[in-house]
mmCIF file as gemmi writes it, N, C-alpha and C atoms, coordinates in Angstrom:
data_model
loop_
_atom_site.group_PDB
_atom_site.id
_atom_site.type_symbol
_atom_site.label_atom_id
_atom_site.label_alt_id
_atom_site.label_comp_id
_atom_site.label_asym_id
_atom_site.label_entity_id
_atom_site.label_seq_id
_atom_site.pdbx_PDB_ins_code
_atom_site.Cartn_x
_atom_site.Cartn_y
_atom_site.Cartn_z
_atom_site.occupancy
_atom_site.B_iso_or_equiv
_atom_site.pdbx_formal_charge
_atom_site.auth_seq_id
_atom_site.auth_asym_id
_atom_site.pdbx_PDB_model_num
ATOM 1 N N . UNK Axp A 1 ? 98.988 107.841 116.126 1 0 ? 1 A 1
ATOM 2 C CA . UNK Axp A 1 ? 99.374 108.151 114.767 1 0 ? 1 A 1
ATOM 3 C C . UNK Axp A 1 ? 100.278 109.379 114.717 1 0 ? 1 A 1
ATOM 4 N N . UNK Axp A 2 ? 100.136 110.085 115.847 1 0 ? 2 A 1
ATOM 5 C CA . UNK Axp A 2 ? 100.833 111.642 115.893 1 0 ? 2 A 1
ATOM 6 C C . UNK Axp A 2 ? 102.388 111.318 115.915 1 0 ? 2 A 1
ATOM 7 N N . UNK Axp A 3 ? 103.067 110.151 116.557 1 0 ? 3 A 1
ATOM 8 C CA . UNK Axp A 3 ? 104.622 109.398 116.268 1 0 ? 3 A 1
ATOM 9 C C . UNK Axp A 3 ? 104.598 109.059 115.285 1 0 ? 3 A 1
ATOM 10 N N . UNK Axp A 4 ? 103.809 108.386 114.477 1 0 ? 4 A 1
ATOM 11 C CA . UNK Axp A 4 ? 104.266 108.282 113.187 1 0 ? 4 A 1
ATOM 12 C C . UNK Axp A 4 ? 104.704 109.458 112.499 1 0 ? 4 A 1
ATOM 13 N N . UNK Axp A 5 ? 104.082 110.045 112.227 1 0 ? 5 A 1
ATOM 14 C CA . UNK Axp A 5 ? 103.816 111.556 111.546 1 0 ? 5 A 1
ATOM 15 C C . UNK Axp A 5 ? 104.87 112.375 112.041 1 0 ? 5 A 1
ATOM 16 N N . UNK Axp A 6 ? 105.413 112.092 113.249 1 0 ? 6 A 1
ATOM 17 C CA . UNK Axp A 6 ? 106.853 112.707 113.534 1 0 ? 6 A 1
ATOM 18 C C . UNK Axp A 6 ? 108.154 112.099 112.713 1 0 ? 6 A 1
ATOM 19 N N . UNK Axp A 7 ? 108.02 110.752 113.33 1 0 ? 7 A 1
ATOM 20 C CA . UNK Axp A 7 ? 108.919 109.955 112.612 1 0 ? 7 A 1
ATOM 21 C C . UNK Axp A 7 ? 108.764 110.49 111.086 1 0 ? 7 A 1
ATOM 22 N N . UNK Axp A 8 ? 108.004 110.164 110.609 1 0 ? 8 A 1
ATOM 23 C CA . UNK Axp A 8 ? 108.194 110.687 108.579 1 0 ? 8 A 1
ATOM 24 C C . UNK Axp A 8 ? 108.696 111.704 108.62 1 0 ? 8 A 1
ATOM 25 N N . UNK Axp A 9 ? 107.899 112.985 109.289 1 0 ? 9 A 1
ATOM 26 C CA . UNK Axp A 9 ? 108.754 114.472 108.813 1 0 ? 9 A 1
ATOM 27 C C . UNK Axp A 9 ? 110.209 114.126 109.28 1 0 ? 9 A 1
ATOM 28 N N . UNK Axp A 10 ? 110.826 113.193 110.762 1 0 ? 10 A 1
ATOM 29 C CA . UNK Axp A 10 ? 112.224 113.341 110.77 1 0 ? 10 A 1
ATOM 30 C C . UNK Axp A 10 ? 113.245 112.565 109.495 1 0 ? 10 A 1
ATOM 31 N N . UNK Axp A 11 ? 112.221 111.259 108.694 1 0 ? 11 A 1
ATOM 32 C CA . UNK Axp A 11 ? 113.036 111.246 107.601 1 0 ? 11 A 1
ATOM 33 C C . UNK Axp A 11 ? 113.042 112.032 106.479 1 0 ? 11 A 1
ATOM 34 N N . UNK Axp A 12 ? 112.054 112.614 106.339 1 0 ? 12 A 1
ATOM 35 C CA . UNK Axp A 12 ? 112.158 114.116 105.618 1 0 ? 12 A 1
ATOM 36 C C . UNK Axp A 12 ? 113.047 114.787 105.678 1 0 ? 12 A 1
ATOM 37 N N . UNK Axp A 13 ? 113.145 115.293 106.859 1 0 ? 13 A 1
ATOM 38 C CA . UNK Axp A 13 ? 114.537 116.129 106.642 1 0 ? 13 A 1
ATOM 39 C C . UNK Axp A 13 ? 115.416 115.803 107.05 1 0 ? 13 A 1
ATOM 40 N N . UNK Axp A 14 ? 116.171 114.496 107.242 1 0 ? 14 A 1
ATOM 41 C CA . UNK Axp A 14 ? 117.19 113.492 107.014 1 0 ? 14 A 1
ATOM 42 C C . UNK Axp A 14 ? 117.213 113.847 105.535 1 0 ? 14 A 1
ATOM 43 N N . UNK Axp A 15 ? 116.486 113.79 104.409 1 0 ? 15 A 1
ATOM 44 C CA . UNK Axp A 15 ? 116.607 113.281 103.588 1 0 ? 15 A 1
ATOM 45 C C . UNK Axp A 15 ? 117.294 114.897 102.571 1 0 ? 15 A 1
ATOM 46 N N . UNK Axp A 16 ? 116.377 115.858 103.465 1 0 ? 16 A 1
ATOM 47 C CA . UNK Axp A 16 ? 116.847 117.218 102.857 1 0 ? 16 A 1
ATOM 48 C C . UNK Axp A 16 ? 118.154 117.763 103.318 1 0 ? 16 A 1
ATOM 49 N N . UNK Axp A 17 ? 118.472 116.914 104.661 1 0 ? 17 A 1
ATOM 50 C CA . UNK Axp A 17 ? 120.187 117.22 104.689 1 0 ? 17 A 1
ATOM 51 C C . UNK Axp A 17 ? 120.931 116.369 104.276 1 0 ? 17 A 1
ATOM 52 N N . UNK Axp A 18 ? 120.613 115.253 103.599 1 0 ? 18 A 1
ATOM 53 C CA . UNK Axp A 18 ? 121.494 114.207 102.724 1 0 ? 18 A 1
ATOM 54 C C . UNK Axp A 18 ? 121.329 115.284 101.791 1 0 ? 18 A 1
ATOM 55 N N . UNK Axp A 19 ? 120.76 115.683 100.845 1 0 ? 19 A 1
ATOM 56 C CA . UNK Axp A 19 ? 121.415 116.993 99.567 1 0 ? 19 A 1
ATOM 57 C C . UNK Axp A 19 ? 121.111 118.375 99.321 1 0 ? 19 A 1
ATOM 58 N N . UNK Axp A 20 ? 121.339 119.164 100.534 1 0 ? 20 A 1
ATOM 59 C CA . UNK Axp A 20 ? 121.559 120.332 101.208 1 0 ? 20 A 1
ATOM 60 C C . UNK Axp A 20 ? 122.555 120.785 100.355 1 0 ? 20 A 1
ATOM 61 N N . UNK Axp A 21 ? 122.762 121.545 99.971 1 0 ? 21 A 1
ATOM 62 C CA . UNK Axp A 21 ? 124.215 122.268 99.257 1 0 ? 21 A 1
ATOM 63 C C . UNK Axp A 21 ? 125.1 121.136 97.939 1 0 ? 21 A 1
ATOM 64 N N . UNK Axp A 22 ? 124.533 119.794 97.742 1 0 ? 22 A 1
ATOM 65 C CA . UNK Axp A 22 ? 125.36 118.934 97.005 1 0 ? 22 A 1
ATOM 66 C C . UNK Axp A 22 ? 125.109 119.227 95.504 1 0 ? 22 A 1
ATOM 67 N N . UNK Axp A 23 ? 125.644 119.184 94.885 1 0 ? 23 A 1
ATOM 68 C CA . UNK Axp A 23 ? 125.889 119.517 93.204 1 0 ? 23 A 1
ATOM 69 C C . UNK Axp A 23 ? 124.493 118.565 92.796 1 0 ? 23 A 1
ATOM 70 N N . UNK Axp A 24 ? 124.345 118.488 91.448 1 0 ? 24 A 1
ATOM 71 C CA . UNK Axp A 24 ? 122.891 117.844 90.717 1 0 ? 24 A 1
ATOM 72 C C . UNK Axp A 24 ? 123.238 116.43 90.922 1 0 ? 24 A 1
ATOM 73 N N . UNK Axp A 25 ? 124.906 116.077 90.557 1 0 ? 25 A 1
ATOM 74 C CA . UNK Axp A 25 ? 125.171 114.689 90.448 1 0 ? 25 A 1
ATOM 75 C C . UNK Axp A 25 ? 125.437 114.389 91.528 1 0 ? 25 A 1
ATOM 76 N N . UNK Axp A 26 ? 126.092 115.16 92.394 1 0 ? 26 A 1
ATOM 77 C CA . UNK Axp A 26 ? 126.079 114.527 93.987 1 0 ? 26 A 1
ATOM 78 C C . UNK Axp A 26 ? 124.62 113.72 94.731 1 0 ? 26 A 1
ATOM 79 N N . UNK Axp A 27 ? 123.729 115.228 94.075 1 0 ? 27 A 1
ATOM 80 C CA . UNK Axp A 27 ? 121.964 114.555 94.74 1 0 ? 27 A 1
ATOM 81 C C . UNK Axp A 27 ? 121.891 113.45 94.248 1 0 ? 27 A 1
ATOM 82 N N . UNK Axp A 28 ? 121.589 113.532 92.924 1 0 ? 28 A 1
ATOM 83 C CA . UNK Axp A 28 ? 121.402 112.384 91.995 1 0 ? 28 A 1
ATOM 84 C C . UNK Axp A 28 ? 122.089 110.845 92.603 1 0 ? 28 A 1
ATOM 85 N N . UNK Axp A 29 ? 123.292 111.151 92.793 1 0 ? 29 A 1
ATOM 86 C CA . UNK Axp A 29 ? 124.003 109.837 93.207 1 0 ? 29 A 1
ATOM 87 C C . UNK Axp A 29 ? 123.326 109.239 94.684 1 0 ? 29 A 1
ATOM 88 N N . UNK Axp A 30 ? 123.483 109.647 95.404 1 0 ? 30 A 1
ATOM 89 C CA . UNK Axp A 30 ? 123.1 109.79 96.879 1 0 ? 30 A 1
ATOM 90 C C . UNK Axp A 30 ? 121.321 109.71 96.937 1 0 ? 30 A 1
ATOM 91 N N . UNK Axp A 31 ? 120.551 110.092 96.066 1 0 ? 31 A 1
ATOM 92 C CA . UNK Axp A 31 ? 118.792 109.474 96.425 1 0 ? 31 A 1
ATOM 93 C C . UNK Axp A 31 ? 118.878 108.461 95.325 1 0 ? 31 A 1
ATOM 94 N N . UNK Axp A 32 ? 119.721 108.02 94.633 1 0 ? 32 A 1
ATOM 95 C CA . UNK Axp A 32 ? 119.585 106.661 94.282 1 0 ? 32 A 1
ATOM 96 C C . UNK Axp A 32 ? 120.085 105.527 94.863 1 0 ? 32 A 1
ATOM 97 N N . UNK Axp A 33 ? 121.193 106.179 95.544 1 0 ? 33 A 1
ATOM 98 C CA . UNK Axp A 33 ? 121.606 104.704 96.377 1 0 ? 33 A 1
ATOM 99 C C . UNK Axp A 33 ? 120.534 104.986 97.689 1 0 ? 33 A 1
ATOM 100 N N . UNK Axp A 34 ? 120.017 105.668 98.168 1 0 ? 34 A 1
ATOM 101 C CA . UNK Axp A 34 ? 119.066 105.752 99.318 1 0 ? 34 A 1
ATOM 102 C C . UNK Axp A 34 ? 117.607 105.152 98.904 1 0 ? 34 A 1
ATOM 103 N N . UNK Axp A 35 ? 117.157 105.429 97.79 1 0 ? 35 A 1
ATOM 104 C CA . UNK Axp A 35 ? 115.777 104.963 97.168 1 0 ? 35 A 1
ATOM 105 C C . UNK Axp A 35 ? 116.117 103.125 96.929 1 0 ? 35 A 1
ATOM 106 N N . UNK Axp A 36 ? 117.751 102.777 96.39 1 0 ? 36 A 1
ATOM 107 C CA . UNK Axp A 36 ? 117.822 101.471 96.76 1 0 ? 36 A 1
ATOM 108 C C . UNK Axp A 36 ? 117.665 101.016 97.616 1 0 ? 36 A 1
ATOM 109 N N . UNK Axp A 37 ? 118.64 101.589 98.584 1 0 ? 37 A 1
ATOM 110 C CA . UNK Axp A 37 ? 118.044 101.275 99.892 1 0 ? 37 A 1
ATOM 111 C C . UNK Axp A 37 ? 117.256 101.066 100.669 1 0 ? 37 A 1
ATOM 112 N N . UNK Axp A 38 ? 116.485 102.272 100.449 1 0 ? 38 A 1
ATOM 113 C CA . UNK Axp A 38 ? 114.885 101.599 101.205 1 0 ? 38 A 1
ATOM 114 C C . UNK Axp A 38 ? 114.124 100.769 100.443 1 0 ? 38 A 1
ATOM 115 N N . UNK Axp A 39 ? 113.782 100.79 99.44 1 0 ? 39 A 1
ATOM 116 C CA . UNK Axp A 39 ? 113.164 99.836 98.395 1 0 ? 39 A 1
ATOM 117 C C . UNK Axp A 39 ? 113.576 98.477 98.611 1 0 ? 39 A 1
ATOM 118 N N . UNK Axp A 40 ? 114.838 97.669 99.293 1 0 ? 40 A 1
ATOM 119 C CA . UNK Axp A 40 ? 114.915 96.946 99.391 1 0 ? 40 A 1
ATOM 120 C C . UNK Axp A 40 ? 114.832 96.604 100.761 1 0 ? 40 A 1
ATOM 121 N N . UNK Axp A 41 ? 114.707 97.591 101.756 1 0 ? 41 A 1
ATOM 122 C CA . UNK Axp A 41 ? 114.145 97.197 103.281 1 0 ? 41 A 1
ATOM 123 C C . UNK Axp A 41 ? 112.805 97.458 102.808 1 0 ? 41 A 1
ATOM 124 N N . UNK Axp A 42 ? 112.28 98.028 102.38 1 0 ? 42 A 1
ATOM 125 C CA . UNK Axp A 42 ? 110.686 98.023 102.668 1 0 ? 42 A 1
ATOM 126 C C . UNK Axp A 42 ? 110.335 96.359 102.1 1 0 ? 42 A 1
ATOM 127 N N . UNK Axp A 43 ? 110.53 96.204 100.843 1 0 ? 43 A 1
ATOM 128 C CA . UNK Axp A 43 ? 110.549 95.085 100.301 1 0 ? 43 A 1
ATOM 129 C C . UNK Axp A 43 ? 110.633 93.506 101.399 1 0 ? 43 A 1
ATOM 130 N N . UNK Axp A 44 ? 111.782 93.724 102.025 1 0 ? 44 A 1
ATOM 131 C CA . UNK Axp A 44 ? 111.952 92.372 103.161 1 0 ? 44 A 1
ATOM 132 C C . UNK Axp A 44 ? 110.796 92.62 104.117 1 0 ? 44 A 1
ATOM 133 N N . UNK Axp A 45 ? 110.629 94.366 104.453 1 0 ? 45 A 1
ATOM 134 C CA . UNK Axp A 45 ? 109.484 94.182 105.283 1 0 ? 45 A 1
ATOM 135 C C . UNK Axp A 45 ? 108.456 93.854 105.432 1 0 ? 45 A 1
ATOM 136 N N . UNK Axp A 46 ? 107.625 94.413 104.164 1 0 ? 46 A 1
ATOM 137 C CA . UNK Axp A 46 ? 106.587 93.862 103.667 1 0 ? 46 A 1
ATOM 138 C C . UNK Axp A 46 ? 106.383 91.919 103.528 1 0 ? 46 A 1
ATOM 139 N N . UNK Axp A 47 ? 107.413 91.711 102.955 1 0 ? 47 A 1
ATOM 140 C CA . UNK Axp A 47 ? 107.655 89.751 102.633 1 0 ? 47 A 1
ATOM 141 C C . UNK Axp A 47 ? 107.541 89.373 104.468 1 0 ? 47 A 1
ATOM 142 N N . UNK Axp A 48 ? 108.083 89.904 105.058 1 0 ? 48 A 1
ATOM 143 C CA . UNK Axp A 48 ? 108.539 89.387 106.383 1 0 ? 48 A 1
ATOM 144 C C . UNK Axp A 48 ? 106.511 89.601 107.143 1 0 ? 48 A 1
ATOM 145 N N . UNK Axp A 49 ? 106.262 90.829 106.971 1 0 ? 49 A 1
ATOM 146 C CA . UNK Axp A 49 ? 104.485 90.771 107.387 1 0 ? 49 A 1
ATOM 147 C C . UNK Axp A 49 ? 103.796 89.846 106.395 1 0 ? 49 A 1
ATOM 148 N N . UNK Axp A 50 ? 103.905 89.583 105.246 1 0 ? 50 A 1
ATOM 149 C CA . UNK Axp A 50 ? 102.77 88.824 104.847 1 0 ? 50 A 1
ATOM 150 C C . UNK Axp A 50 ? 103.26 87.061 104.809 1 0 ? 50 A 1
ATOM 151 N N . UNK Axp A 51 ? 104.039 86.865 105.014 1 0 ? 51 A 1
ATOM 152 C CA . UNK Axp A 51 ? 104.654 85.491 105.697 1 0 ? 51 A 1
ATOM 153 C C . UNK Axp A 51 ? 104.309 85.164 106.88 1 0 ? 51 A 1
ATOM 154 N N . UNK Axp A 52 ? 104.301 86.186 107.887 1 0 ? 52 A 1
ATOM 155 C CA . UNK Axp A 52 ? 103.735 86.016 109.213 1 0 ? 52 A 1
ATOM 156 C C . UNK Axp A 52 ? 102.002 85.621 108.966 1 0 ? 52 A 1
ATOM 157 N N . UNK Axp A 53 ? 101.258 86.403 107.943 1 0 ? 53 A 1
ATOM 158 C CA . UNK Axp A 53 ? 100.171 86.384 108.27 1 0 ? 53 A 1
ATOM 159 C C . UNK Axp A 53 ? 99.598 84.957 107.26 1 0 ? 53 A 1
ATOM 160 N N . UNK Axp A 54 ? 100.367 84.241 106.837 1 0 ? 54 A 1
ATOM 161 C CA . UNK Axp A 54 ? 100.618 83.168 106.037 1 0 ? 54 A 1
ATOM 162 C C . UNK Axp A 54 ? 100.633 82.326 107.242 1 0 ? 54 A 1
ATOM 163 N N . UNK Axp A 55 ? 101.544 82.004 107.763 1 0 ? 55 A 1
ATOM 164 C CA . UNK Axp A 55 ? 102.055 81.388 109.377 1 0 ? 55 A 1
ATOM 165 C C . UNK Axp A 55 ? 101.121 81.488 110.161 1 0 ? 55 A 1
ATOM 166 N N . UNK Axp A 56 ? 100.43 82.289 109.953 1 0 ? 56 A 1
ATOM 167 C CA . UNK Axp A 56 ? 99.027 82.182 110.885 1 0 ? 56 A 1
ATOM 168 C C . UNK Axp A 56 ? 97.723 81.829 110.699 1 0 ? 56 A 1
ATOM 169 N N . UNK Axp A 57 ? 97.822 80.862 109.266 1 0 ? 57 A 1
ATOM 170 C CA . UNK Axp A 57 ? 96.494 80.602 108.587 1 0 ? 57 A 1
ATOM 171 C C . UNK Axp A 57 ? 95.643 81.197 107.988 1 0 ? 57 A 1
ATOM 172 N N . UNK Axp A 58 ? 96.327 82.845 107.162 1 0 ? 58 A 1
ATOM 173 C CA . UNK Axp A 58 ? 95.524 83.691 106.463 1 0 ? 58 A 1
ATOM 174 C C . UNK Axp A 58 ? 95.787 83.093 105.453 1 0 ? 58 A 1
ATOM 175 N N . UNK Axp A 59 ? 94.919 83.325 104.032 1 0 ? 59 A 1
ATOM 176 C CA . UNK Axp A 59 ? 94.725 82.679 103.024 1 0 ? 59 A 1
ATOM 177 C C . UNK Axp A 59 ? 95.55 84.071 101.802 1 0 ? 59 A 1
ATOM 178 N N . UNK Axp A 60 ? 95.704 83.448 100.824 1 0 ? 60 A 1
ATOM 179 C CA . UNK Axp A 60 ? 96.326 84.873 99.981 1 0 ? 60 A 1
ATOM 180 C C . UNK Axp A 60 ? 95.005 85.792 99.81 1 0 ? 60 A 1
ATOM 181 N N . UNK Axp A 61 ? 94.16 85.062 99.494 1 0 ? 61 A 1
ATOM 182 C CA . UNK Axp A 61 ? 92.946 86.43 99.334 1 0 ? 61 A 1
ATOM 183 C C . UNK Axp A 61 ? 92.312 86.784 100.256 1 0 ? 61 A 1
ATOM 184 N N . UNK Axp A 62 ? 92.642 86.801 101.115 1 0 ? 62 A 1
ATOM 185 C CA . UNK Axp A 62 ? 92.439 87.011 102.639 1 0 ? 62 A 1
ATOM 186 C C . UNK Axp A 62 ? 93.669 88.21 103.262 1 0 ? 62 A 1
ATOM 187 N N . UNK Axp A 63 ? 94.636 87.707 102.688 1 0 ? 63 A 1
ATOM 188 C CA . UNK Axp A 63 ? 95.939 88.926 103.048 1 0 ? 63 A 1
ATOM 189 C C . UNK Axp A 63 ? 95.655 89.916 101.97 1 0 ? 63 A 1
ATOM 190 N N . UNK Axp A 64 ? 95.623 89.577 100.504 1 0 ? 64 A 1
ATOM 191 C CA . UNK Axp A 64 ? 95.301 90.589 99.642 1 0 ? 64 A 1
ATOM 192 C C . UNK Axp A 64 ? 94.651 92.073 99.998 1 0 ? 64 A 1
ATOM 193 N N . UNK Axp A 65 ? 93.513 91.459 100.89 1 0 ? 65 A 1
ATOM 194 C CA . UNK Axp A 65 ? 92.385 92.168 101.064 1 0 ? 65 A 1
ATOM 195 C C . UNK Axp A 65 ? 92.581 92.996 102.36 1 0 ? 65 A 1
ATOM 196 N N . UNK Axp A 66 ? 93.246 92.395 103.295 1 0 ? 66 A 1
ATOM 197 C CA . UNK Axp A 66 ? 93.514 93.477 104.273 1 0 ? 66 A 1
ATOM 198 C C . UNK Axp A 66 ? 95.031 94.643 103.539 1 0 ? 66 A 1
ATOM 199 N N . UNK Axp A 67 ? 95.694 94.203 102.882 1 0 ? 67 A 1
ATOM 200 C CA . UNK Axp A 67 ? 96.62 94.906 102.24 1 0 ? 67 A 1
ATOM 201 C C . UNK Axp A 67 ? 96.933 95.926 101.487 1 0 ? 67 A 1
ATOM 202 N N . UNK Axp A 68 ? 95.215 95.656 100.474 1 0 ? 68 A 1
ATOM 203 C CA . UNK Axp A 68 ? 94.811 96.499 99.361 1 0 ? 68 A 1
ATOM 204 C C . UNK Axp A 68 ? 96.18 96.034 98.326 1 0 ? 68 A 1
ATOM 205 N N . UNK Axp A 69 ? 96.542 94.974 98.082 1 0 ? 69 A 1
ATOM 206 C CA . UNK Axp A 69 ? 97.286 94.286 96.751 1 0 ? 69 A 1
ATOM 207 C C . UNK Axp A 69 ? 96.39 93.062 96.021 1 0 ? 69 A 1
ATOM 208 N N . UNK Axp A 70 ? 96.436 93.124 95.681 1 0 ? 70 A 1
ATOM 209 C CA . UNK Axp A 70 ? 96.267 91.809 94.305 1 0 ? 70 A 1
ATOM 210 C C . UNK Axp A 70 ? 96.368 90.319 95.264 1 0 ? 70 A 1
ATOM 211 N N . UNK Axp A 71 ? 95.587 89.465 94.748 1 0 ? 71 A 1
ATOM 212 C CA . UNK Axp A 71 ? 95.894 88.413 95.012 1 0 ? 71 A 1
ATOM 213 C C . UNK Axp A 71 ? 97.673 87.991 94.218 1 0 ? 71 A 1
ATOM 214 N N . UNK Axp A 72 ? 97.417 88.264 92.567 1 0 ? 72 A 1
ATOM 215 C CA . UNK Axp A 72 ? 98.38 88.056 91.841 1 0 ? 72 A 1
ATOM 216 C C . UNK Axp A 72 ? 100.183 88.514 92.749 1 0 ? 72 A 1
ATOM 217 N N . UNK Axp A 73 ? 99.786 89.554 93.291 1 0 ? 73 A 1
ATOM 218 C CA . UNK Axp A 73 ? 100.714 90.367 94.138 1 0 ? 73 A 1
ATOM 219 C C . UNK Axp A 73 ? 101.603 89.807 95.25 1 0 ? 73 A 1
ATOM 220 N N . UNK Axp A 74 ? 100.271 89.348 96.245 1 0 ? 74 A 1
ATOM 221 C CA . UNK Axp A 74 ? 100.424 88.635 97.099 1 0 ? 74 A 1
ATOM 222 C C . UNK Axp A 74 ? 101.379 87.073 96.669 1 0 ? 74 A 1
ATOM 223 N N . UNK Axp A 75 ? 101.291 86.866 95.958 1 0 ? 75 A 1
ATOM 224 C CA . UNK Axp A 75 ? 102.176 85.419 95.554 1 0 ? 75 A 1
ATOM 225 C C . UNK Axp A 75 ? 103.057 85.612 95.285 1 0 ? 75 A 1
ATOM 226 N N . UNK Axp A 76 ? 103.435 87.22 94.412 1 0 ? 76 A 1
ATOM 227 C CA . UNK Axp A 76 ? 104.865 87.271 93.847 1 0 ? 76 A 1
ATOM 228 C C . UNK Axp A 76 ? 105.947 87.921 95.177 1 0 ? 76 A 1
ATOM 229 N N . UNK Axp A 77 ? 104.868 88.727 96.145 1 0 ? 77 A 1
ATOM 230 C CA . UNK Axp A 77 ? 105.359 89.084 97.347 1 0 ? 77 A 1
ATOM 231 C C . UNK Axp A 77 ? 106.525 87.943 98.072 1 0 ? 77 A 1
ATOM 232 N N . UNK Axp A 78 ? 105.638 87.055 97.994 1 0 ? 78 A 1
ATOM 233 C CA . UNK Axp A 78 ? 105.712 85.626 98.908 1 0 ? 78 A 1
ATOM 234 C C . UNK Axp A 78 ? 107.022 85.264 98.168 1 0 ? 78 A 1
ATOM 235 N N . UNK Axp A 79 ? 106.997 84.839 96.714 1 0 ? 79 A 1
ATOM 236 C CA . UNK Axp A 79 ? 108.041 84.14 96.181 1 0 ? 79 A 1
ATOM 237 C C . UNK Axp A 79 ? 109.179 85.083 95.737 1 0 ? 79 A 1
ATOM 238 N N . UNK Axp A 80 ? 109.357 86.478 96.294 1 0 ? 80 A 1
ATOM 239 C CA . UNK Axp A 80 ? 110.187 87.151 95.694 1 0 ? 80 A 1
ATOM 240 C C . UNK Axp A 80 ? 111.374 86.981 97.42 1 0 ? 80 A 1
ATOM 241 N N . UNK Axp A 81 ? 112.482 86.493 96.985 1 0 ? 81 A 1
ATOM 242 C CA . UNK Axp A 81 ? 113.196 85.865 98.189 1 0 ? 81 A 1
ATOM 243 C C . UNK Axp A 81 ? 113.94 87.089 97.97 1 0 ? 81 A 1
ATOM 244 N N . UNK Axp A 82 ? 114.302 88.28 99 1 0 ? 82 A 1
ATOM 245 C CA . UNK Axp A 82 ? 115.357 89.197 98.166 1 0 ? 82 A 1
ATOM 246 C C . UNK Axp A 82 ? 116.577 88.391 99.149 1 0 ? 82 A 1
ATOM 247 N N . UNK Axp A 83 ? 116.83 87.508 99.449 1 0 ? 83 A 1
ATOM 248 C CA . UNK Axp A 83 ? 117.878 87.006 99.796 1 0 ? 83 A 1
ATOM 249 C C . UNK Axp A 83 ? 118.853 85.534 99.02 1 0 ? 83 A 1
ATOM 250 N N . UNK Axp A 84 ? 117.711 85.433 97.823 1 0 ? 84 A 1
ATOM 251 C CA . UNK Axp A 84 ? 118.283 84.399 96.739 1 0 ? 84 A 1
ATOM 252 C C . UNK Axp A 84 ? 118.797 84.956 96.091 1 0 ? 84 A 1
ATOM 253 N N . UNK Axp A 85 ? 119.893 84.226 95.722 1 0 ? 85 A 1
ATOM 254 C CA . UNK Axp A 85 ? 121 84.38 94.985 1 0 ? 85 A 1
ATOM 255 C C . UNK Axp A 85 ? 120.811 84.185 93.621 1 0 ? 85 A 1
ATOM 256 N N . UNK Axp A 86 ? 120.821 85.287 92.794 1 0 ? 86 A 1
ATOM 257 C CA . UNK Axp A 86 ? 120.461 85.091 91.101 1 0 ? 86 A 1
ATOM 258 C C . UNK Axp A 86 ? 121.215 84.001 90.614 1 0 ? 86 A 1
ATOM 259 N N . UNK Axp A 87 ? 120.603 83.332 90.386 1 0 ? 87 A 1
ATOM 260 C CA . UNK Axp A 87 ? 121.05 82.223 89.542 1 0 ? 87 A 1
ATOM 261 C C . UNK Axp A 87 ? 122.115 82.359 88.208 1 0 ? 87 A 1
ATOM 262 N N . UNK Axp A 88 ? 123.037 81.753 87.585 1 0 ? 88 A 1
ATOM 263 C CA . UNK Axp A 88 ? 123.971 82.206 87.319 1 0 ? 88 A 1
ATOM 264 C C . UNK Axp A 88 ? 123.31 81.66 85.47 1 0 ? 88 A 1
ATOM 265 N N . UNK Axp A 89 ? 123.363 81.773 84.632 1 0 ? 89 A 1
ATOM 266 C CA . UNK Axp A 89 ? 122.515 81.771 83.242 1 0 ? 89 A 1
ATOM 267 C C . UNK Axp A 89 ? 123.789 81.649 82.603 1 0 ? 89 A 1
């Protein structure tokens, strides 16, 4: 666990020299496109582990529960494709 705990503090302060000296709107601009950013890798990551554990004959309330999410969660996890293409309305 002691690499993990390295790894985080080094995106920590990755994150404190992304707006080191930058104006309010510079920060501002720059941890929102970064908070997109990860929000949408964590997102595939998460879909990509509980698909696997789908693929392996876990049940949704069965993944729920090792996860600490919702059953309800677990389904929207599953059906949230972040690689579909919004449909055009």
């Amino acid at each position: 666990m002691g690499d993990r705990a390295e790894e985080v503090q080094r995106v920590m302060e990755a994150i404190d020299a992304l707006v080191t000296g930058e104006s309010p709107e510079a920060r501002a601009r720059s941890l929102t496109e970064l908070l997109k950013s990860v929000s949408e890798k964590v997102r595939r990551e998460r879909r990509e582990a509980v698909l696997e554990m789908v693929a392996r004959g876990m049940t949704y309330r069965q993944i729920a529960e090792v996860t600490g999410v919702s059953f309800g969660r677990v389904r929207q996890i599953i059906a949230d494709d972040p690689d579909a293409k919004p449909s055009e309305e």
